[in-house]
VOPAGU-2260 file (C-alpha; in pm, 1 decimal, decimal comma):
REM VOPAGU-2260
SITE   aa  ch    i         X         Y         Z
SITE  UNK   A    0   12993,8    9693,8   15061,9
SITE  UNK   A    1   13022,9    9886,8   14721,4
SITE  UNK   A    2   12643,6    9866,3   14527,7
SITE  UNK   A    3   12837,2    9780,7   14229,5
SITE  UNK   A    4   12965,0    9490,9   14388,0
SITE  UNK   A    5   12736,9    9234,4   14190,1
SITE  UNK   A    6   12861,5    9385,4   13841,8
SITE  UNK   A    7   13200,8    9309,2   13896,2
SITE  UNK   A    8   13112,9    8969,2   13987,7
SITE  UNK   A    9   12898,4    8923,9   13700,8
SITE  UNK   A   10   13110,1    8749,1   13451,7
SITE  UNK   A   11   12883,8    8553,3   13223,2
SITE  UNK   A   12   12836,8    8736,0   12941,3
SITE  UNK   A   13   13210,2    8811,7   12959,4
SITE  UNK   A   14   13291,1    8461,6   12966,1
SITE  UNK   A   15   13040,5    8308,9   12685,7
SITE  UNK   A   16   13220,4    8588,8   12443,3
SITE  UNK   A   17   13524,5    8462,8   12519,1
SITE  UNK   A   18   13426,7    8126,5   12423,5
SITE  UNK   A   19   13228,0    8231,5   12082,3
SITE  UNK   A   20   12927,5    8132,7   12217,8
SITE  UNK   A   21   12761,6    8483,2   12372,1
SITE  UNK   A   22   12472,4    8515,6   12120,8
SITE  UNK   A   23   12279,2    8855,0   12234,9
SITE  UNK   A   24   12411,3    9224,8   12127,7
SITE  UNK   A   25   12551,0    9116,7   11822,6
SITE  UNK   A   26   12525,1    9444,2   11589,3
SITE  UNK   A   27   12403,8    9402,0   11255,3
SITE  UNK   A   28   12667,1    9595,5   10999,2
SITE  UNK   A   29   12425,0    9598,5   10672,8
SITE  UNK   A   30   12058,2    9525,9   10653,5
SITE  UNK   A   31   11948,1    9398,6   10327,2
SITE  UNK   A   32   11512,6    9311,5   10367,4
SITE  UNK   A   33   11564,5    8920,1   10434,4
SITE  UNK   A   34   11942,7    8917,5   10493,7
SITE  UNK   A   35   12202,4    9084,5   10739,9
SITE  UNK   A   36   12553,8    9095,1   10789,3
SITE  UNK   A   37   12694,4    9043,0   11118,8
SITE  UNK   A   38   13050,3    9003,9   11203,0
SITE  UNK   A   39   13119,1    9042,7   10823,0
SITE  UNK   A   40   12908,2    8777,8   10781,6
SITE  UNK   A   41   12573,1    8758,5   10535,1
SITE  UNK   A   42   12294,7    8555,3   10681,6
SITE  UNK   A   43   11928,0    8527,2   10655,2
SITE  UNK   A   44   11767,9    8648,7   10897,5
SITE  UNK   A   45   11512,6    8387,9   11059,6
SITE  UNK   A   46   11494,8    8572,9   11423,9
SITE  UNK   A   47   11292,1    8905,9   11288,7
SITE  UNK   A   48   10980,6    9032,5   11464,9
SITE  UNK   A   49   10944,7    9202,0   11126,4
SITE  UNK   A   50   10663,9    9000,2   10960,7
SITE  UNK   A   51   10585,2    9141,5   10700,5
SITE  UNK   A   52   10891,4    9310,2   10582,3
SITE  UNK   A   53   10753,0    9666,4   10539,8
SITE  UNK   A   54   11054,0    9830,6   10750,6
SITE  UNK   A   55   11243,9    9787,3   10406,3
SITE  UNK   A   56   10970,8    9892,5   10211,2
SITE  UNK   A   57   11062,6   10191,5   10009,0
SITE  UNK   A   58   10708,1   10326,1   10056,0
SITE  UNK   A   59   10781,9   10302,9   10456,1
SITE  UNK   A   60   11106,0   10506,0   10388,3
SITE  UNK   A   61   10953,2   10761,2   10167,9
SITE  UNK   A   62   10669,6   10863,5   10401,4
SITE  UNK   A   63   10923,0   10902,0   10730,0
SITE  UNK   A   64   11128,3   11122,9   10504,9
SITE  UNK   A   65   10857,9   11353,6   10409,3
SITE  UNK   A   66   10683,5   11365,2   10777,9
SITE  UNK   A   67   11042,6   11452,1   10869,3
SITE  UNK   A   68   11076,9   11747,4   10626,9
SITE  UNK   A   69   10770,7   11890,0   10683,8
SITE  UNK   A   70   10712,7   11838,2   11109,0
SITE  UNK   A   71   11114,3   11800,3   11195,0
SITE  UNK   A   72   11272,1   11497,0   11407,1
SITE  UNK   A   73   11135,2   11544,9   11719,8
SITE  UNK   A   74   10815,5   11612,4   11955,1
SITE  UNK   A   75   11012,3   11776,2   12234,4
SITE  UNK   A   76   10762,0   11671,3   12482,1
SITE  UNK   A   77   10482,4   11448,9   12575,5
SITE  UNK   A   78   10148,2   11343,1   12474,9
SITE  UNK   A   79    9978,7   11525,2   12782,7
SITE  UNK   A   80   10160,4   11824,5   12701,8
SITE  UNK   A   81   10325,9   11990,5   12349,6
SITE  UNK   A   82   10374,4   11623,2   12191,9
SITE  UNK   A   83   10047,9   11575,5   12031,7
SITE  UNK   A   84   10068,6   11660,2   11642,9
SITE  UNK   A   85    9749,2   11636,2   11459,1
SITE  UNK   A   86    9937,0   11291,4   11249,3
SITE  UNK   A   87    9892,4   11113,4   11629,2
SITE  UNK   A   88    9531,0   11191,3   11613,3
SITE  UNK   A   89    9495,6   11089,9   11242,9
SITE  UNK   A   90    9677,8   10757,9   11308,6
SITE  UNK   A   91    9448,6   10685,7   11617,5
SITE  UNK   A   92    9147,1   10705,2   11409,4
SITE  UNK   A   93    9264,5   10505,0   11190,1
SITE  UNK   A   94    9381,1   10256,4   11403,7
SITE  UNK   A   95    9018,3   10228,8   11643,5
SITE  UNK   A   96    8869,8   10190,9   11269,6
SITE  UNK   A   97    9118,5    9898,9   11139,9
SITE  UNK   A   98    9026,6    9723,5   11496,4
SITE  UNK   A   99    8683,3    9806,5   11496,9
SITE  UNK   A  100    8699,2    9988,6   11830,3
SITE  UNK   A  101    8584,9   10294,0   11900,8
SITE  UNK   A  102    8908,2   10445,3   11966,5
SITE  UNK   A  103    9256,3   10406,1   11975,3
SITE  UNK   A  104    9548,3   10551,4   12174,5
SITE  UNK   A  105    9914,3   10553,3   12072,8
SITE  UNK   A  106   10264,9   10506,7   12325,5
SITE  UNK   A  107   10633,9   10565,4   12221,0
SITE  UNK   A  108   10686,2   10183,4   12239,2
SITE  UNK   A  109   10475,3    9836,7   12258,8
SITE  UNK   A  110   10605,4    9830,9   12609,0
SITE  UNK   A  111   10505,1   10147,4   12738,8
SITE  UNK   A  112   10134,3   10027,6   12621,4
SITE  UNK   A  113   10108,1    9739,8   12799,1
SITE  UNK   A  114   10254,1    9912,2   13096,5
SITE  UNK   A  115   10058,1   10218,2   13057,7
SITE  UNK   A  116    9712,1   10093,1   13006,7
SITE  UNK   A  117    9758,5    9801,3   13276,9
SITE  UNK   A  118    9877,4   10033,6   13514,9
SITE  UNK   A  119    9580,8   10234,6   13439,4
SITE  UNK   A  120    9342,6   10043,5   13414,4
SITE  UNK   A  121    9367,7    9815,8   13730,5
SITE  UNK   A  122    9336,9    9953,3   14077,5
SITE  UNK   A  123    9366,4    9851,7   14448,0
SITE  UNK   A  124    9158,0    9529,0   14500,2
SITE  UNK   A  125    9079,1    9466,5   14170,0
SITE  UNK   A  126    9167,6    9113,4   14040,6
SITE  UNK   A  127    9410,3    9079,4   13715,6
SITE  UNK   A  128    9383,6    8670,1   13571,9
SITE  UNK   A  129    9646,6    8620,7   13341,9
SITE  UNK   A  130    9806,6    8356,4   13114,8
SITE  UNK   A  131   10139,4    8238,5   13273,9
SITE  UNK   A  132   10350,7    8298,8   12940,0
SITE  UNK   A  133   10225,0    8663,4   12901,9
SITE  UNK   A  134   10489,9    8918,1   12756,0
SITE  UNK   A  135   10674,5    9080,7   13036,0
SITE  UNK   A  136   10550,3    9386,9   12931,9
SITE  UNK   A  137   10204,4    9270,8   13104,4
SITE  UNK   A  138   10374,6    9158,5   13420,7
SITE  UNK   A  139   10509,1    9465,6   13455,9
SITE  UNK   A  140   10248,4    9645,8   13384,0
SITE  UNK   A  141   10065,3    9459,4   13684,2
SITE  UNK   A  142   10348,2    9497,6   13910,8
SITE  UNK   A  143   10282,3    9860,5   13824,7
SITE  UNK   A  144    9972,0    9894,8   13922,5
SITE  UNK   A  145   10057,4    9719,4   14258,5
SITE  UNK   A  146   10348,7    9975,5   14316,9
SITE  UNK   A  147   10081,6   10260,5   14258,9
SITE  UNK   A  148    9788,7   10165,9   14392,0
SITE  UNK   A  149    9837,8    9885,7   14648,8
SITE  UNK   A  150    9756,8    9531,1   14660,6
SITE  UNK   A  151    9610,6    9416,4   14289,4
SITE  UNK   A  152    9528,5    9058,3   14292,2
SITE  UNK   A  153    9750,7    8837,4   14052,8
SITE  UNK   A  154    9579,6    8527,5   13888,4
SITE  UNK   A  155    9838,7    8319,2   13670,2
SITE  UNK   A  156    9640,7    8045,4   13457,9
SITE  UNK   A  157    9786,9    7725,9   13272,4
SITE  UNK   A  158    9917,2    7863,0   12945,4
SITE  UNK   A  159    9629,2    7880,0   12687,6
SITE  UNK   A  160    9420,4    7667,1   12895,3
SITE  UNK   A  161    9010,4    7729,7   12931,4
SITE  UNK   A  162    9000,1    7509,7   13214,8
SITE  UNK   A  163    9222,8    7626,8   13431,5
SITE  UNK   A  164    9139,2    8042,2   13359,6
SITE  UNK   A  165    8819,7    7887,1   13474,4
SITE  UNK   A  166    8936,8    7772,8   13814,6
SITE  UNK   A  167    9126,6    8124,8   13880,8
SITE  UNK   A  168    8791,4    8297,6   13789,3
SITE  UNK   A  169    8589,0    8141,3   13990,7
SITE  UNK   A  170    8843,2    8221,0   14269,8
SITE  UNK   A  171    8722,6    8581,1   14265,7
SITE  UNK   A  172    8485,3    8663,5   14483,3
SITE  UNK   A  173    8159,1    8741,6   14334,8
SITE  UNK   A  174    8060,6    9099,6   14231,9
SITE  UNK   A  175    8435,1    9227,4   14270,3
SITE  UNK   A  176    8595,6    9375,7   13959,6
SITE  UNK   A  177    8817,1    9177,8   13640,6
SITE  UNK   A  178    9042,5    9178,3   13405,4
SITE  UNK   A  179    9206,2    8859,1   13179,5
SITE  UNK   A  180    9413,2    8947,4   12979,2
SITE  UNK   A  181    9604,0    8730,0   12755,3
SITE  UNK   A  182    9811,6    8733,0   12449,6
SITE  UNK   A  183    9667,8    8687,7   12103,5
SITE  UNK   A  184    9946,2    8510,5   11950,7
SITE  UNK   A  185   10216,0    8405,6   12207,9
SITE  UNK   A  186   10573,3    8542,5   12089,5
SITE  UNK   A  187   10760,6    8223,2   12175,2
SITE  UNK   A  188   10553,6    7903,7   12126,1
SITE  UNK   A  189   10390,8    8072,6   11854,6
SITE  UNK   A  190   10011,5    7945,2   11939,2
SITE  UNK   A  191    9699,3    8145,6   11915,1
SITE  UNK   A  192    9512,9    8235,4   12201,1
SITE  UNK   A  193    9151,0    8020,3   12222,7
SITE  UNK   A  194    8942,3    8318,1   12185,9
SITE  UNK   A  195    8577,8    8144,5   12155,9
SITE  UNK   A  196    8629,1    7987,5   12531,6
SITE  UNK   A  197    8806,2    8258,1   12693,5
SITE  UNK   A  198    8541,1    8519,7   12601,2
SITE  UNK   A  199    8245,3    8253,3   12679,7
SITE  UNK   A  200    8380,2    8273,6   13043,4
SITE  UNK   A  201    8476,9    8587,6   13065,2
SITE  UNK   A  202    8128,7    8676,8   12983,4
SITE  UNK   A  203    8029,1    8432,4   13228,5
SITE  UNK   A  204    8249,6    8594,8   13539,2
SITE  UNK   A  205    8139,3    8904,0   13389,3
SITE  UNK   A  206    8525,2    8989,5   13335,6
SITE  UNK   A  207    8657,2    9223,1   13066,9
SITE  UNK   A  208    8890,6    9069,0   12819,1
SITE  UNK   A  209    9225,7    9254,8   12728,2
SITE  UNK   A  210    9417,1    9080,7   12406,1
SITE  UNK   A  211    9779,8    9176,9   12313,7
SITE  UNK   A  212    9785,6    9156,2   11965,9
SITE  UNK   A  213   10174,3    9233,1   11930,8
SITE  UNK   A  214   10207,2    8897,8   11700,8
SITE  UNK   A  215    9915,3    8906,0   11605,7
SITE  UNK   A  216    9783,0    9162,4   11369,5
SITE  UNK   A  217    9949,9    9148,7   11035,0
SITE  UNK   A  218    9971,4    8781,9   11088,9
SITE  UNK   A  219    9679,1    8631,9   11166,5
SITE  UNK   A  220    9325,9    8692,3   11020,9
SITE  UNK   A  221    9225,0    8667,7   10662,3
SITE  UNK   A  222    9353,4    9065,0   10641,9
SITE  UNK   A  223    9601,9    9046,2   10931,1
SITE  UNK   A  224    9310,5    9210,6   11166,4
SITE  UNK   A  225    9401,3    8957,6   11470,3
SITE  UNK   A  226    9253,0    8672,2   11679,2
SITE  UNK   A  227    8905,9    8857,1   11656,4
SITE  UNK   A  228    8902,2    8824,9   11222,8
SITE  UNK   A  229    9094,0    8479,8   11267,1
SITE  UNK   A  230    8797,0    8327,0   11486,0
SITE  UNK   A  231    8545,3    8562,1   11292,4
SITE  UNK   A  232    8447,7    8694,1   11605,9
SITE  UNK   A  233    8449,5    9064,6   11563,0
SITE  UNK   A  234    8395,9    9259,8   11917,5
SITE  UNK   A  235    8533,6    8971,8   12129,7
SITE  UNK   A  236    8833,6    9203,5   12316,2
SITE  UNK   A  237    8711,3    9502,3   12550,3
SITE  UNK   A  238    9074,3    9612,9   12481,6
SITE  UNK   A  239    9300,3    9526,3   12202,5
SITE  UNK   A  240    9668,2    9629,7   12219,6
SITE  UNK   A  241    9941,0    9597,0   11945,5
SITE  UNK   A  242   10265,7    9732,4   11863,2
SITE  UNK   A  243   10411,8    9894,0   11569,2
SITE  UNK   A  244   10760,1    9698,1   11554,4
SITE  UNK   A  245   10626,3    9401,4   11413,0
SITE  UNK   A  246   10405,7    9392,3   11157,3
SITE  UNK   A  247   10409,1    9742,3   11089,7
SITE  UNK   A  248   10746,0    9813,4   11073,0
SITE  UNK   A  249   10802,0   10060,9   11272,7
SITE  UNK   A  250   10816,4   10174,0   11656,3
SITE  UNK   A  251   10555,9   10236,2   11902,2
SITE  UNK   A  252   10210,3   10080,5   12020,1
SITE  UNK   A  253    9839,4   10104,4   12051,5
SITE  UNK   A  254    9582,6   10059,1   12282,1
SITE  UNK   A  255    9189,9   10023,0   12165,5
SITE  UNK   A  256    8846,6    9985,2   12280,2
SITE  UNK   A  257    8578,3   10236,1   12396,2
SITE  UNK   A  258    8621,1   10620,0   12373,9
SITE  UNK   A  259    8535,4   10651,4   12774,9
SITE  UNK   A  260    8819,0   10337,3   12856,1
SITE  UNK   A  261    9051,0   10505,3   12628,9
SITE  UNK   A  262    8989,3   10869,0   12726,9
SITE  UNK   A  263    9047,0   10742,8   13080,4
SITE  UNK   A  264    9370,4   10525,0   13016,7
SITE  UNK   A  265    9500,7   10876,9   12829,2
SITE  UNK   A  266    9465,7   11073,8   13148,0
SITE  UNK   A  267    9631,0   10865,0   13421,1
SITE  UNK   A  268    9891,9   10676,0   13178,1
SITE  UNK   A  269   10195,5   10760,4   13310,9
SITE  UNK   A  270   10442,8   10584,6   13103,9
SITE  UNK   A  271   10199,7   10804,5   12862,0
SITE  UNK   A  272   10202,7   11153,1   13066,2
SITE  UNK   A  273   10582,2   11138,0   13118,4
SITE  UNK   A  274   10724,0   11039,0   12814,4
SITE  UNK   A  275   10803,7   11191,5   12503,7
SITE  UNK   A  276   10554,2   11099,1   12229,8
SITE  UNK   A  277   10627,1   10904,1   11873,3
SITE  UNK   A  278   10828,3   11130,3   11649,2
SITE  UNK   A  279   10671,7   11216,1   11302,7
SITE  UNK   A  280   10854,3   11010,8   11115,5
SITE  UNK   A  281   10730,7   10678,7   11287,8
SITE  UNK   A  282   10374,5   10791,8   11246,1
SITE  UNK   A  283   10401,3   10842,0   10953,5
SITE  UNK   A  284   10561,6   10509,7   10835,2
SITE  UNK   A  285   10305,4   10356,9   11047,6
SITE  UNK   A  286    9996,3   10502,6   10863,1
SITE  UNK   A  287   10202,1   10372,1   10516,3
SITE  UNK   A  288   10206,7   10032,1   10645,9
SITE  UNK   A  289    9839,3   10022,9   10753,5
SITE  UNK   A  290    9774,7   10177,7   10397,0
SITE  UNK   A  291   10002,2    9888,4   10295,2
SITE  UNK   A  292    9790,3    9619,1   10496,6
SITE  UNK   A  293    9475,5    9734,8   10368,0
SITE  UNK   A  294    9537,6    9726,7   10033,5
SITE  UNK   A  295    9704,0    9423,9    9987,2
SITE  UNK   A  296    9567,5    9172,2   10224,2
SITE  UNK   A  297    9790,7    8898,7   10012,8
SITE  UNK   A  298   10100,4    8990,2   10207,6
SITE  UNK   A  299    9948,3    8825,1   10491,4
SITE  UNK   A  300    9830,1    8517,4   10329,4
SITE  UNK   A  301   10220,5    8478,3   10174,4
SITE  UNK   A  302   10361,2    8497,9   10554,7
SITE  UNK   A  303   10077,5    8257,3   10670,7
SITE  UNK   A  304   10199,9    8017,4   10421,6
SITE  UNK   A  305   10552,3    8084,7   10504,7
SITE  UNK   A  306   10435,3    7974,7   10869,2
SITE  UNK   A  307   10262,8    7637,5   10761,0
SITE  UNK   A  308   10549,0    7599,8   10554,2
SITE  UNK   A  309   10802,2    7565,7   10821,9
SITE  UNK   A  310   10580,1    7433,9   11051,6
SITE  UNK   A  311   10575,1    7153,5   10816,5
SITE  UNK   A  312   10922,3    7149,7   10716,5
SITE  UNK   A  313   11090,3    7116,0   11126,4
SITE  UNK   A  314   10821,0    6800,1   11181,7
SITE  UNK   A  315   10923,5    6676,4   10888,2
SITE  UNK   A  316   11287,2    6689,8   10996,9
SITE  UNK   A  317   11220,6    6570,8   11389,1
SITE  UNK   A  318   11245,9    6887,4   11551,0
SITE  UNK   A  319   10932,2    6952,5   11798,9
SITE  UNK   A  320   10773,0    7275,7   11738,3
SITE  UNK   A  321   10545,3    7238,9   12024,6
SITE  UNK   A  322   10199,5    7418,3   11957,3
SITE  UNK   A  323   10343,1    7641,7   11711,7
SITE  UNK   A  324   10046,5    7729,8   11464,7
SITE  UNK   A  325   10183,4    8088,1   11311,0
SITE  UNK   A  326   10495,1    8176,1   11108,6
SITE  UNK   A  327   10672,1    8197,6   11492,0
SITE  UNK   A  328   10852,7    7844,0   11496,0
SITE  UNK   A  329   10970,3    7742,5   11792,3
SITE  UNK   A  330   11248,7    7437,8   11789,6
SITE  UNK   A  331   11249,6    7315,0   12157,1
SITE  UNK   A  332   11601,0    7142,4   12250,3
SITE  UNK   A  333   11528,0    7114,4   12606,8
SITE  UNK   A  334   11932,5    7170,4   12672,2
SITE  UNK   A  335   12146,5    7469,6   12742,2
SITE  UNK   A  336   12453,6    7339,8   12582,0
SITE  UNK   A  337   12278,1    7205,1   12286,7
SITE  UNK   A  338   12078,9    7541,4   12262,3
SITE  UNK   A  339   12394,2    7726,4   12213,5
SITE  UNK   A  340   12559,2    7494,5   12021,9
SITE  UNK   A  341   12270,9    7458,0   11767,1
SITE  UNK   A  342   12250,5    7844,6   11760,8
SITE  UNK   A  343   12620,3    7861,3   11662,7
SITE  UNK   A  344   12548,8    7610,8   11392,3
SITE  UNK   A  345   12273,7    7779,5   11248,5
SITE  UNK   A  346   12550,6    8111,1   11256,5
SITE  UNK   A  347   12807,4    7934,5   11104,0
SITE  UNK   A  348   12558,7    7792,3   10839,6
SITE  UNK   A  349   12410,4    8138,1   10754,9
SITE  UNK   A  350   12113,6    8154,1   10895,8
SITE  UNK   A  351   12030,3    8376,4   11189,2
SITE  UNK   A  352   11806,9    8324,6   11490,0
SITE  UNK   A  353   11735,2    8360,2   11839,1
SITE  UNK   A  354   11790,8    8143,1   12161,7
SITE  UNK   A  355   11598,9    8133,2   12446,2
SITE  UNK   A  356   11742,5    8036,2   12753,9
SITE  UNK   A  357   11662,2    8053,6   13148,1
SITE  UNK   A  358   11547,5    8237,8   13287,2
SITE  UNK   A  359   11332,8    8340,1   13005,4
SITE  UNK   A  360   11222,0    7992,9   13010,8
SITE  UNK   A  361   11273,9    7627,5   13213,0
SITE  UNK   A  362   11585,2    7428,4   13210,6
SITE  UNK   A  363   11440,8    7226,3   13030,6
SITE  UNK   A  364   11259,5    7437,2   12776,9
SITE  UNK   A  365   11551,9    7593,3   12615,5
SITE  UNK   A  366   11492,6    7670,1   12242,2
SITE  UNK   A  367   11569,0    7822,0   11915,4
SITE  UNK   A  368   11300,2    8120,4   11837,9
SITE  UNK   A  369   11274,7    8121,5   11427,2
SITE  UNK   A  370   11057,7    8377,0   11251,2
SITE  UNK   A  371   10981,4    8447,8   10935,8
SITE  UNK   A  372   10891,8    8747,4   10707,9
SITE  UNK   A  373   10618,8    8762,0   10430,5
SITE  UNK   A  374   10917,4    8864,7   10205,3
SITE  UNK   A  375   11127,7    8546,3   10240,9
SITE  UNK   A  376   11208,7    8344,2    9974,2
SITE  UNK   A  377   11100,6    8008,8    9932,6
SITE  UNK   A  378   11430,1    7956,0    9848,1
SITE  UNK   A  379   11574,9    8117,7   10119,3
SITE  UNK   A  380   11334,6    7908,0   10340,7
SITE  UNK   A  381   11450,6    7575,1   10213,6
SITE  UNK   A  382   11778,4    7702,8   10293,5
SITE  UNK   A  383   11703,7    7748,5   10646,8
SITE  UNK   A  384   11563,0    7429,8   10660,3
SITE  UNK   A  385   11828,4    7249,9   10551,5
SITE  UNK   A  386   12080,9    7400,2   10786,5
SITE  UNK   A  387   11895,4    7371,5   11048,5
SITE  UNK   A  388   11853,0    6956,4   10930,3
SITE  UNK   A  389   12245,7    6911,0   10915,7
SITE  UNK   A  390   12301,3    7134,3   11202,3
SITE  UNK   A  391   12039,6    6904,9   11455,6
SITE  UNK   A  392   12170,0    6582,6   11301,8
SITE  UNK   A  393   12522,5    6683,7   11382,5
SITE  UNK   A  394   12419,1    6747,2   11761,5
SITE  UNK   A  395   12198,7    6502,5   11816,6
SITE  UNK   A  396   11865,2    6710,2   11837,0
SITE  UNK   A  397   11680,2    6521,4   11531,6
C-alpha cells in the first residue's frame, strides 16, 4: 500500500470544480479596498477578515516601504536568536500599553500565538476548559501541549454558555491548576463572549482567563480595545491574544498579560523559538494601524454600524443570523446543496463571500460567513443586501 494512496482517491475538490461549484482557492486578480476581481470578475468583497480596511490604507503601505528600505525584507532567523529588531520590541510595548497589560509578545502569525502560548502555558495534569466553537488554532494549541507534555485535561463547554463552563469547572478537582479560555468575538456566529459571568466564575474556581481577541479588537469596544472596553471591564483577561490580519491589516499576532507570564511563554514557545520572526515591513504597518486606531476611534464606530446595519437588513429579509451581534453576519441555510448554490448566487450577483461547510460545522449548520469592512459603502451594503434577497428567494432560503 502506497502512503499516497488516499490522495489519489481524493476527488472532491476535483469534482466540485468541474461542476462550477468548488468555492475555496479562488485567486483574487486585482484588489481594489472594498472590491476584487476574481475570474475577471469585479465583486464586493463581503468575506474579508479585514475590518477595518487599513491593509489598503496608503499610510499602511508607506510605513512597510520605508521599514523595508531602511531594515531590508527579511529577519533571517528567529525571535530566540538573530530575529529580534529593536521595531519588535517597540511594537510590544505598544501593544501591552493599548491592552493595558503589562506586556506583550509578538508571533509570525495569529496561529502560531495561540499555539505557542497554549502550548506553553499548559502542562501535564493541568486542566484546559474551553468553549466548544474555539478557533482551531486553540485546539491545536491544546493538542500541543498534550503531545509535549503528556496528558492535559480537555474541558469543552456549551458554546458561550455560563452554565455549563460552570459544570466543567466544578469537574476539576479542587486545588489543581486552570485555564478557560475562550474567544472574545467568535469568527463564525459572530457573538461576543459573556465576559461579566465567565470571569465571576473563573474567579470563583480560581481559574485564569485567556481571551482571543482575533475579532475582536478593532471591532468591538468604544475604541476597538476588545470585550474588556466593550463590557467596561478593564483587567478582566489574565491573557489577551489577537492577531494582526484582521483589524490591523497586516500579518502576525500577540500575546499579553504579565511581564513574568509573558517572559515565560517567550522562553519555551516553540512555534516562537523555531520560527522565523515578523519581517520589518509587517511591524511596521502594524504600529501605523495602531497609530491609525488610536487616533481615530470613529473607524470603529462606522464598522459597528455597518454590523447593526446588516444585522438588521438579513432579519429583515428572513435569513437567520443566529446570535450574530458584530459586523460578522452569519446566514445559516442548514443545507449543503443550498449552501453552495446560494454561494454561487451571491458570485454570479457580485458579491463575494464565504461558505462554511462540514466538517467545519454540522450538517445541518451549513452557512454563508459575510463580513464587512469599516470602509464599505452604504451603498455597496444595500447592494449586498439585495442580492443576497433575490438570490435566497430564488432558492427557497427566505
Amino acid at each position: 500500500m502506497d502512503i499516497f494512496d488516499k490522495c489519489n482517491s481524493y476527488t472532491d475538490a476535483r469534482e466540485a470544480q468541474e461542476k462550477g461549484y468548488y468555492p475555496y482557492f479562488i485567486p483574487i486578480q486585482e484588489s481594489r479596498g472594498t472590491k476584487v476581481v476574481m475570474k475577471g470578475k469585479e465583486l464586493i468583497m463581503a468575506g474579508s477578515n479585514n475590518y477595518l480596511g487599513l491593509s489598503w490604507d496608503p499610510r499602511l503601505k508607506e510605513a512597510a516601504i520605508k521599514a523595508t528600505e531602511q531594515w531590508g525584507t527579511s529577519c533571517s532567523g528567529s525571535r530566540f536568536l538573530n530575529g529580534t529588531l529593536a521595531l519588535h520590541e517597540e511594537l510590544e510595548h505598544r501593544l501591552a500599553k493599548f491592552v493595558n497589560k503589562k506586556a506583550a509578545l509578538c508571533f509570525s502569525t495569529g496561529y502560531q500565538t495561540n499555539l505557542g502560548a497554549i502550548s506553553a502555558l499548559v502542562g501535564k495534569g493541568e486542566h484546559v476548559v474551553t468553549d466548544k466553537l474555539n478557533h482551531a488554532s486553540i485546539m491545536d494549541g491544546i493538542f500541543m501541549a498534550t503531545g509535549m507534555r503528556g496528558r492535559v485535561y480537555t474541558h469543552r463547554y456549551q458554546h458561550n454558555n455560563p452554565e455549563s463552563l460552570e459544570k466543567n469547572l466544578k469537574e476539576v478537582p479542587e486545588g489543581e491548576p486552570i485555564l478557560v479560555v475562550t474567544d472574545g468575538v467568535f469568527s463564525m456566529e459572530g457573538d461576543i463572549v459573556k465576559l461579566p459571568r465567565v470571569r465571576e466564575l473563573c474567579t470563583k474556581y480560581h481559574a485564569r482567563l485567556y481571551i482571543d481577541e482575533a475579532h475582536g479588537i478593532g471591532v468591538i469596544g468604544n475604541t476597538g480595545r476588545g470585550c474588556e472596553e466593550h463590557f467596561n471591564m478593564p483587567g478582566a483577561a489574565d491573557i489577551v491574544m489577537s492577531t494582526f490580519s484582521k483589524s490591523f491589516g497586516s500579518l502576525g499576532g500577540f500575546v499579553a498579560g504579565e511581564e513574568n507570564v509573558v517572559d515565560y511563554i517567550k522562553h519555551f514557545a516553540r512555534p516562537l523559538i523555531f520560527s522565523a520572526s515578523m519581517p520589518p515591513a509587517t511591524i511596521a504597518s502594524v504600529m501605523k494601524a495602531l497609530e491609525i486606531i488610536e487616533a481615530e476611534p470613529k473607524i470603529v464606530r462606522r464598522l459597528q454600524a455597518h454590523g447593526r446595519k446588516m444585522i438588521a437588513g438579513f432579519k429583515s429579509l428572513g435569513f437567520n443570523v443566529g446570535v450574530a451581534e458584530t459586523p460578522i453576519v452569519p446566514l445559516i441555510i442548514g443545507d449543503f446543496h443550498k449552501t453552495l448554490a446560494f454561494w454561487r448566487a451571491m458570485f454570479d450577483g457580485g458579491v463575494f463571500t464565504n461558505p462554511v461547510l462540514p466538517p467545519a460545522t454540522a450538517p445541518d449548520a451549513t452557512l454563508i460567513r459575510t463580513s464587512y469592512m469599516a470602509i464599505h459603502t452604504d451603498a455597496e451594503l444595500d447592494q449586498i443586501l439585495d442580492v443576497a434577497g433575490k438570490a435566497g428567494k430564488a432558492l427557497g432560503i427566505i
